[in-house]
C-alpha positions as CSV (number, residue, x, y, z in Angstrom):
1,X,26.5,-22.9,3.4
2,X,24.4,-20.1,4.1
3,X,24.1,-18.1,7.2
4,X,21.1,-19.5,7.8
5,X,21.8,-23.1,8.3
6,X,18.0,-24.5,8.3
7,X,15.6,-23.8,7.1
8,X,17.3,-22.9,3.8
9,X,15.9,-21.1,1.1
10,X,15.0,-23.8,-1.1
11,X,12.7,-25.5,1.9
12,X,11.2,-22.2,2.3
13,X,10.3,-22.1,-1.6
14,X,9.0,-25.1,-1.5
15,X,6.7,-24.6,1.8
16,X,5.0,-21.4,0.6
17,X,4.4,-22.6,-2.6
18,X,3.2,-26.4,-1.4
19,X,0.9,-23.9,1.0
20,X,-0.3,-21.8,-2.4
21,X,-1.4,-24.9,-4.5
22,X,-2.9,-26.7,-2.0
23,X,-4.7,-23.6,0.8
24,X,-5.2,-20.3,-1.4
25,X,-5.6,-21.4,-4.9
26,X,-8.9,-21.2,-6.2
27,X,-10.3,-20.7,-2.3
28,X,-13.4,-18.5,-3.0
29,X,-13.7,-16.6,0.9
30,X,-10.5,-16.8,2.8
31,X,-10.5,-18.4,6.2
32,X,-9.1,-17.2,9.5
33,X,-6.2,-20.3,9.2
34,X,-5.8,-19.1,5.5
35,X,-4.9,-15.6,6.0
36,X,-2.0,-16.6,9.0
37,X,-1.0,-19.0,6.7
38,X,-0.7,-16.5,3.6
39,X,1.2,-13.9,6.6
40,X,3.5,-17.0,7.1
41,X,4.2,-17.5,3.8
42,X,4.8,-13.6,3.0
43,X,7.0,-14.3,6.4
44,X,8.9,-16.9,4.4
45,X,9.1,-15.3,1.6
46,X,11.1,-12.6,3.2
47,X,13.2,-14.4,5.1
48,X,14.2,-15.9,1.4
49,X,14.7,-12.1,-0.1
50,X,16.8,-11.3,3.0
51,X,18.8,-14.1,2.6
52,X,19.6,-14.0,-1.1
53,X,20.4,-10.3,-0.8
54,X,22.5,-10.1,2.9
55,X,23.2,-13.8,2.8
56,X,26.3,-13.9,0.4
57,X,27.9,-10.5,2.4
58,X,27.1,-11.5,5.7
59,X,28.3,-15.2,5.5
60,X,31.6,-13.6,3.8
61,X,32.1,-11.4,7.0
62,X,31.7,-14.1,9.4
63,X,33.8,-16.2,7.6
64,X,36.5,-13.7,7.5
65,X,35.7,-12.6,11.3
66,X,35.9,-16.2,12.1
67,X,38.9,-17.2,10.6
68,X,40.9,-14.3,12.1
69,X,39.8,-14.8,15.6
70,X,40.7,-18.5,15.6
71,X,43.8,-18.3,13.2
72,X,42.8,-20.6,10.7
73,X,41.0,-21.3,7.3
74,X,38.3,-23.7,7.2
75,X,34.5,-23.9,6.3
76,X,32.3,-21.9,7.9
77,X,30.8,-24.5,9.9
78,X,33.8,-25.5,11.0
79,X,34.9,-22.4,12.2
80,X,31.6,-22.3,14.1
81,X,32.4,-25.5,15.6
82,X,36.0,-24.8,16.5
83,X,35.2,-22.0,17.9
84,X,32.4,-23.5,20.7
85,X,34.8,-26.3,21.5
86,X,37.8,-23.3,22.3
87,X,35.0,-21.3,24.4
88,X,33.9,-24.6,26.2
89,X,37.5,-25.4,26.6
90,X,38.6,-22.2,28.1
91,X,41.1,-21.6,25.3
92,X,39.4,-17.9,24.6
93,X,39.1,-16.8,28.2
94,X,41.8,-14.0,27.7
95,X,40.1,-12.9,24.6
96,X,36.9,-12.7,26.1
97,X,35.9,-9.7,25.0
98,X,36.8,-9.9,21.3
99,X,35.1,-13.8,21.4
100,X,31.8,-12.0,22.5
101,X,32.0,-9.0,19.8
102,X,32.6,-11.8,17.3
103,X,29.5,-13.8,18.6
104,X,27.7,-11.1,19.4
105,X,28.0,-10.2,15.5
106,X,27.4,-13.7,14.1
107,X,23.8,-13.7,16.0
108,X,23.4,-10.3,14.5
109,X,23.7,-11.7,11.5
110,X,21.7,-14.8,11.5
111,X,18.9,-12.0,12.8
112,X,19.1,-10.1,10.1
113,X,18.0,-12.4,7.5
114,X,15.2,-14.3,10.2
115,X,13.8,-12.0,11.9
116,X,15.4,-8.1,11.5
117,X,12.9,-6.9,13.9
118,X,14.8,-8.6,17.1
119,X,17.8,-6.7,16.4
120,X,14.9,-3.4,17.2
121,X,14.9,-3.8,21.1
């Protein structure tokens, strides 16, 4: 599992590079659709970096974050899924405050490896 759940890095591989053989290869004069294409598929390509490089640390902390806040061991996307049924539920509403830092940091790390630039403003 990675902490991001889709696209994952292999589909983004294979996207930039089905984009490189079949768009920019051997394309004498770039086009205007071309070159947003190529700056999606630099896009992509960073995403891909970010996630092999934060991915492994960042899932390891939510894990760990997740697993203390609900008491339990269990996948990651279990965790995830445990923990929305509790909040739906109304099981967390005491804990409110330390259920928000802990989802607060679980976006922050999905947005580091999409799109750091969000976590700017």
């Amino acid at each position: 599992m990675s902490v991001q759940p889709r696209p994952t890095a292999a589909e983004l591989l294979e996207a930039v590079r089905d984009f490189l053989e079949r768009d920019v290869v051997g394309v004498d004069e770039p086009s205007a659709r071309v070159g947003f294409h190529a700056r999606v598929a630099a896009n992509a390509l960073a995403i891909v970096e970010r996630e092999l490089t934060l991915g492994p640390d960042l899932e390891a902390a939510d894990h760990g974050r997740l697993q203390d806040l609900l008491g339990r061991d269990g996948s990651l996307p279990e965790l995830h899924t445990e923990l929305a049924r509790a909040i739906r539920a109304g099981i967390f509403d005491a804990r409110r405050d330390e259920v928000a830092a802990a989802v607060r940091e679980s976006v922050r790390a999905k947005l580091l490896v999409s799109n750091p630039r969000y976590l700017e403003s």
